[in-house]
Residue, then its C-alpha position, 0 to 999 in steps of 0.5 A: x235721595x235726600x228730602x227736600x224742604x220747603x226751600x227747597x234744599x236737601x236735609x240730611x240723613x238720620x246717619x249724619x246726626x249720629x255721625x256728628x254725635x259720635x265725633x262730639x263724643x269723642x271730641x269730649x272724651x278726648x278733653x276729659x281724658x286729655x284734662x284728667x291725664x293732665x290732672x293725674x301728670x300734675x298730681x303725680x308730680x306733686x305728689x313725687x315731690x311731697x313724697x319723703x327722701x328714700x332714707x326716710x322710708x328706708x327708716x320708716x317702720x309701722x310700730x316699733x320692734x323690739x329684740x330682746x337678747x339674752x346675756x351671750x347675744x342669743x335672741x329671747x323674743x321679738x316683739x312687735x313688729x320684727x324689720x331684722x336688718x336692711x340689706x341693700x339690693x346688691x346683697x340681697x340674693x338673685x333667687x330672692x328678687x327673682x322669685x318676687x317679682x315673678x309671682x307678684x309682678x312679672x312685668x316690674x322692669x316694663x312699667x310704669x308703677x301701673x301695669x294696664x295688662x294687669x289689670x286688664x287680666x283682673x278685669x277679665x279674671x272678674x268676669x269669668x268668675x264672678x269676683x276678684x281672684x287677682x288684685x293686678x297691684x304691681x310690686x310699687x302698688x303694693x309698697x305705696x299701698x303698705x307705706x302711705x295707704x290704710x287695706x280698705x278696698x275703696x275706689x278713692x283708696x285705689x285712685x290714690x294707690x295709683x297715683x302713689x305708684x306712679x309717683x313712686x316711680x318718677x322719684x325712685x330707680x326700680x331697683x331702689x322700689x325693689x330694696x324697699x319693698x323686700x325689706x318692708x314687705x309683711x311675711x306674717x309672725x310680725x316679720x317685716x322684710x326678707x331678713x326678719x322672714x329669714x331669721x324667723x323661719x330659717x335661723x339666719x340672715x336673708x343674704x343666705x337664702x337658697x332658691x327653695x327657701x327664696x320661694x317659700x318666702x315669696x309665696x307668703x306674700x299673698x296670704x301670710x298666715x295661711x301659708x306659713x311653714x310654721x303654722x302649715x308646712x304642707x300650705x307653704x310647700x305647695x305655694x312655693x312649688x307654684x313660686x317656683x313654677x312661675x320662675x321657670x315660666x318668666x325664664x329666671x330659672x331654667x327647667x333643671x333648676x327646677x327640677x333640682x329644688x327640694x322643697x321638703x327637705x328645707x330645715x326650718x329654725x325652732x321657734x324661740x320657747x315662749x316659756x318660762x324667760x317670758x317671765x323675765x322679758x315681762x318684767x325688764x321691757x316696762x323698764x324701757x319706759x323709764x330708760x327711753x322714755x320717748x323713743x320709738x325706733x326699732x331697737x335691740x335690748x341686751x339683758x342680763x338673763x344667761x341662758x343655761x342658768x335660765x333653762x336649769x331654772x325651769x328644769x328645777x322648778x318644774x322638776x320639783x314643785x309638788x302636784x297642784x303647786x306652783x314654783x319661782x326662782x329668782x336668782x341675781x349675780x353679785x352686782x345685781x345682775x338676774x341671771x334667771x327668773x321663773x314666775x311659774x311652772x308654766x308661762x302658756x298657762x299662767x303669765x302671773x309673776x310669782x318671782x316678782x309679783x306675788x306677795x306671800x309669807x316668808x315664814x322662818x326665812x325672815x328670821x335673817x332679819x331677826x337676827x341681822x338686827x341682834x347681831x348689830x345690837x352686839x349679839x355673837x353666834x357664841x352667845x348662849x341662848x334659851x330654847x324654852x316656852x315663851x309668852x310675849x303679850x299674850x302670844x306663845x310661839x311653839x317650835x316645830x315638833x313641840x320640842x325645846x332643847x333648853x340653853x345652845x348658842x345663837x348659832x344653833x338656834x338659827x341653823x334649827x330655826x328655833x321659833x321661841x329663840x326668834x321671839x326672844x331676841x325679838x322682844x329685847x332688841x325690839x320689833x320696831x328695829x326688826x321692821x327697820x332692818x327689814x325695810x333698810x335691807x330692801x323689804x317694799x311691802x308693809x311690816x307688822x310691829x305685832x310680836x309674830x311678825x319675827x316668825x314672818x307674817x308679813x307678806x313679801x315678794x321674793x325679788x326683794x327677799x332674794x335682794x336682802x340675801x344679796x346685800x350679805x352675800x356682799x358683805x352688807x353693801x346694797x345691791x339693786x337686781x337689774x335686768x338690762x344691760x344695753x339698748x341699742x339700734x338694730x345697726x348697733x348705736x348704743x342708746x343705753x348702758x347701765x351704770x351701778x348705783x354706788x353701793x351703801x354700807x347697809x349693816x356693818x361688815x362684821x354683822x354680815x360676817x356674823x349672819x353669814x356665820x349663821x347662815x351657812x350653819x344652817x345649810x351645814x347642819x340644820x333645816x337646810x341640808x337638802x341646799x348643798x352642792x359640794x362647795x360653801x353655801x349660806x341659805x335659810x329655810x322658811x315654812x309658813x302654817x299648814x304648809x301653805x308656803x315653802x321658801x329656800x333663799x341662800x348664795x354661794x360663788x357670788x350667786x344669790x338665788x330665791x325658791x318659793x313654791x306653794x298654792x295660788x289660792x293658798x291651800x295647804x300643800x301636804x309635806x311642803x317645807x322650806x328645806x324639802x322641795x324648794x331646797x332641792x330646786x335651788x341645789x339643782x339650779x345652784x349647781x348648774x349656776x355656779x359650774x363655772x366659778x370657783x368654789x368661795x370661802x365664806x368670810x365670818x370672822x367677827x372683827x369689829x372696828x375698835x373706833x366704834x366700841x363703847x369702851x367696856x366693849x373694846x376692852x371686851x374684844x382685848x383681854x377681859x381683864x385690860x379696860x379703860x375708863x375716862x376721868x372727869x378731866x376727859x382723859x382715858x385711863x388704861x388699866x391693866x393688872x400685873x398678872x400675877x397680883x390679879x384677883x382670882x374670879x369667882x365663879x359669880x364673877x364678883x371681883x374683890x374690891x381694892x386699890x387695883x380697881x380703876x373705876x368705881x362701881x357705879x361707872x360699871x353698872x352703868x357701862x355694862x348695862x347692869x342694875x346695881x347690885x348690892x352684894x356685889x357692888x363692884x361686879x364687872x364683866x367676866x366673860x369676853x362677850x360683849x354686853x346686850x339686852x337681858x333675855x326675856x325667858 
């Protein structure tokens, strides 16, 4: 029975007091959860409303992609993070859906964005093993989580994970969640989306995806790296054997399909060689500055590189670099356009550009130069020069071996890289107009103007030595090497398109037809015999002291291409000559390189504009004996000599002086460039060369 009180009126029992604490409480209960789902209702419907359009997060990448392509189209690398292209949801393959949503969401279609038996199984998973072994995030978890949400394992981050997922959902169709999360979904080795992870591990697109290689896929998901099948082939086999058992199990697959399934036997694609065209991919991506400065979209760069040429390249390097030295090769097609480019003899263990970067020597290969610059200033290959010991304030220049071989023509001196013969011709047309040539054929770094800079001391990188032999393979016009064609979108919008500069006439056509001349003689006959393929090659040679440094650099079929090899440190290296190792890399690259052309002929005819010519040397390039000369009225008087009555020439060229002679000898001294000369005051040229600086012997 109840107690009375002093009143007389029952009191209630304990038990009535809890029982009117327990309604409160779920009085309470039930208005903070009524007010916190009336809370999350109104979050989530504002959030689905601030949330961007489903073309916006289709286009949404985190970091920009870069696919760099080859001249054929091939892929070179990929950097960055790797989307591949989007396929919609009704071409993305069955298996592929199936095997997703089997492994990482198995009730996707039933819920709403958060699947309570979830993560009432994670809970329980929590329980019994002491920490998280199943994170119980739905597919839409996941996609709100890799879109909008930083990886920090926080309550708020997860609250807001939640209230993403169900937004999601309330905007999107599954079917539109599904699209976007195989397509943005990280599958490790930078590949994002079920092409990219289709392309990288199994060389072609995610429409063509089997149920094996759909269930290797899917299981990369939980842990990318770890179960990579190019990292761990064994790791990945065994996870998409539990992919495919998860899909027997949902009922999208039946029992003898997986039976059938033949994990082992999957093909995976070669990994693209991050080698010696890494060189080249290192020096063309910076230029993307420049070409766009400001985009940040997935993009496709489309380059000049060709891979057979690329690969002989570094098959001819490493073939021939002597122990303990490195190689470069840089090679441009007539308009500019790299074909090849080595920076070492190995990318993984040096990334130095040596093609492009280093500056080094060049040795005897400057004298081109050297004698670009004698042939402007009115020398010939003909022209007889000196092979003898020579001293130039204070500096005596020796040939290699010691040995002189007295009075050849300019031609052999080249071809035999004559040391002395360069310091001549250097001293009369003057080291200033070497450094100019240098610097006006496309020489970037500092030119001395001491007398040994004409047996190259000055040091230079290859890409622009490569680039002056370019500009007289195409006749002394300019030629700027270039690396990329196009950039264009991942759907094929072209962004950028290269466009030649208009070339300029750097040397006159004759000039490069007379160093041309030269050139090829040297391959022919001189240092640089070991450069020929069996077809007209033009090159020269160059050594540095002590064989420090080797150079070949030459053209043929419109192919220019440069070989450097030597030390880093710059030690000697034993035997390393211009026309040794670094000329046989360029035959074997050079041969594979111009297969496929025609063989070309090299135009050398000296065939000087007459409208340029001083007047003795047009008469010059005519009949020595036919000359003209202007009157003081300003007239040009021709004068040829009747054949029969013309005077005889001695052999000390005099000519006698009589009423034939149409200009008086002071006009003559001063046309030919000669100091007057008392015994014979009225000497004239002889000979059908034209007139140019004394020799200094």
């Amino acid at each position: 029975m109840a107690k009375r009180d002093d009143s007389g009126r029952d009191r209630p029992r304990g038990g009535g007091f809890v029982i009117r604490l327990f309604k409160g409480l779920l009085i309470w209960t039930f208005a903070v959860l009524l007010l916190a789902g009336l809370g999350l209702t109104a979050a989530v419907l504002v959030t689905a409303r601030s949330l961007p359009s489903y073309e916006r997060l289709k286009s949404g990448q985190a970091g920009q992609m870069i696919v760099v392509r080859a001249a054929d189209g091939s892929e070179i690398v990929t950097l960055g993070p790797s989307y591949g292209r989007w396929i919609p949801i009704s071409r993305l393959p069955r298996v592929m859906q199936d095997a997703m949503t089997s492994v990482e969401d198995r009730r996707f279609r039933d819920h709403w964005g958060v699947d309570p038996v979830g993560i009432a199984r994670s809970v329980m998973v929590r329980v019994e093993k002491g920490h998280w072994k199943q994170g119980g995030s739905t597919i839409t978890q996941q996609l709100a989580r890799n879109t909008f949400l930083n990886s920090s394992r926080t309550f708020d981050r997860k609250i807001r994970e939640i209230v993403l997922a169900l937004a999601l959902e309330t905007k999107f169709s599954k079917d539109q969640i599904l699209e976007l999360y195989l397509n943005k979904v990280y599958f490790g080795g930078g590949a994002y989306g079920v092409d990219s992870a289709a392309r990288k591990f199994f060389g072609h697109t995610g429409e063509q995806l089997s149920l094996a290689e759909a269930s290797i896929i899917a299981g990369l998901v939980k842990a990318p790296s770890h179960y990579s099948p190019t990292a761990d082939a064994k790791a990945a086999v065994d996870r998409a054997q539990i992919v495919i058992r998860t899909m027997q199990e949902a009922g999208t697959i039946t029992p003898a399909q997986a039976e059938a399934v033949d994990l082992k036997n999957v093909k995976l694609a070669e990994e693209a060689g991050q080698n010696s065209a890494r060189y080249f991919t290192d020096w063309v991506l910076p230029q993307l500055d420049q070409i766009l400065p400001d985009n940040d979209q997935p993009i496709e760069v489309w380059t000049t590189l060709d891979p057979a040429a690329q690969r002989a390249a570094t098959e001819a390097i490493v073939a021939n670099a002597p122990k303990d030295a490195q190689g470069a090769l840089f090679s441009v097609d007539r308009d500019g356009a790299v074909l090849a480019m080595v920076g070492g003899t190995d990318y993984v263990t040096s990334n130095y550009n040596r093609a492009t970067n280093a500056v080094r020597q060049p040795g005897s290969a400057w004298k081109l130069f050297v004698y670009l610059t004698a042939l402007e200033a009115g020398y010939k290959p003909d022209d007889k020069v000196v092979d003898e010991p020579v001293t130039i304030e204070g500096w005596s220049p020796r040939n290699s071996g010691g040995k002189y071989a007295g009075q050849i023509d300019v031609r052999t001196a080249f071809a035999y890289s004559k040391n002395t013969v360069a310091a001549q011709l250097g001293n009369e047309i003057g080291f200033g107009a070497v450094a100019n040539m240098a610097r006006r054929m496309g020489i970037s770094t500092p030119v001395a103007t001491n007398p040994s800079m004409v047996l190259g001391t000055s040091d230079v990188r290859m890409v622009d030595m490569v680039r002056a032999f370019a500009e007289v393979s195409a006749k002394g016009a300019s030629v700027t090497p270039y690396g990329i064609r196009k950039v264009t979108t991942t759907e094929g919008e072209v962004l950028y398109s290269h466009r030649p500069d208009p070339p300029q006439q750097l040397v006159p056509d004759y000039v490069a037809a007379g160093i041309t001349d030269l050139l090829q003689t040297a391959v022919a006959i001189g240092t640089g015999r070991a450069a020929q393929i069996g077809r007209p090659v033009a090159g020269k040679t160059g050594t540095t002291t002590s064989n420090k440094d080797g150079w070949f650099l030459g053209f043929s079929s419109g192919i220019t291409t440069g070989v450097w090899m030597g030390r880093d440190d710059a030690k000697p290296v034993p035997g390393l000559q211009g026309g040794t190792a670094p000329a046989r890399a360029f035959a074997a690259y050079m041969r594979v390189a111009t297969a496929k052309r025609p063989p070309e002929k090299f135009q050398t005819d000296l065939k000087l504009p007459t409208q340029q010519l001083e007047p003795d040397d047009e008469s010059l390039q005519k009949n020595p004996d036919s000359y003209f000369f202007v009157d003081p009225g300003g007239n040009i008087v021709n004068h040829q000599p009747d054949p029969v009555d013309a005077p005889v020439r001695q052999h000390d060229d005099t000519v006698p002086v009589g009423e034939d002679q149409a200009a008086n000898d002071e006009f003559l001294d001063r046309a030919t460039g000669r100091p007057a000369n008392p015994a014979n005051p009225a000497r004239r040229p002889a000979t059908g060369t034209a007139p140019r600086p004394a020799h200094t012997n």
